[in-house]
N, C-alpha and C positions, 0 to 999 in steps of 0.2 A: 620314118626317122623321127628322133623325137626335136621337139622344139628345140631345145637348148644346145641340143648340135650342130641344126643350120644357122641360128644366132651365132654360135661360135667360128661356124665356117667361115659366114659373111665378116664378121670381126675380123676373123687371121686376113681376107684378101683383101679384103680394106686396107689392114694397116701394111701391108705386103704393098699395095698400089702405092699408098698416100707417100711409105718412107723408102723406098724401093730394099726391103730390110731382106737379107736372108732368110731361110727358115730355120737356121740357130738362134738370130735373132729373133723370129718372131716365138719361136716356140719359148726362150726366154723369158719373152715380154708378158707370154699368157699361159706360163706354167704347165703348159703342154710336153711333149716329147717330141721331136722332131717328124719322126710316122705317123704322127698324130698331127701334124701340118701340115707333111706333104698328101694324107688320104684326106683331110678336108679340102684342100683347094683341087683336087686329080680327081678324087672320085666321086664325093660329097656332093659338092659346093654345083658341080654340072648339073645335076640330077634337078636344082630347083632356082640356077641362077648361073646360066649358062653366061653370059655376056661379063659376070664379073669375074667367073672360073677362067674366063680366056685372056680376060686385060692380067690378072694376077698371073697365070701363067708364063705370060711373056712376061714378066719380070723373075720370075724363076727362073728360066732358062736362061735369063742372059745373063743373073746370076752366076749360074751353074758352070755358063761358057766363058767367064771370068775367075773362077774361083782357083787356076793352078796358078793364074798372076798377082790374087791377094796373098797367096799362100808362099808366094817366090818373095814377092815384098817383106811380108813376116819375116820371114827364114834372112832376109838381108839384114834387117834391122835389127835382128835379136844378136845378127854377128859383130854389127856395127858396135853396139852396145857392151858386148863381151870387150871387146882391145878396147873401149874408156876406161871399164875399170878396173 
């Protein structure tokens, strides 16, 4: 694998740990594509940094396992804001 990809892997669970950010957001933050975050932290990132592919992991998932209630939140707010104005 070449260098600049495990750098980049370690970068995305880093900042994945440090902000507990999505992978929209992280992939945002590092001009990436979203498949291109979740195969650096799931497949990549194991291969030569196993202990930090598993802390970031577990914020993936519990992401993942919150994400139909940011998305209900959204969906309220966007209606709340419709009858303002």
């Amino acid at each position: 694998m070449k260098e600049y990809i495990e750098e980049r892997a370690m970068e995305i669970a880093n900042y994945i740990i440090e902000t507990n950010a999505t992978v929209r957001q992280t992939a945002k933050k590092f001009g990436v594509s979203k498949s291109t975050v979740h195969k650096d932290v799931v497949e990549r990132l194991p291969q030569f940094n196993r202990g930090l592919a598993l802390n970031a992991r577990k914020v993936l998932d519990l992401n993942k396992s919150e994400r139909h209630i940011r998305g209900g939140l959204a969906t309220k707010e966007k209606y709340l804001h419709q009858k303002d104005g």
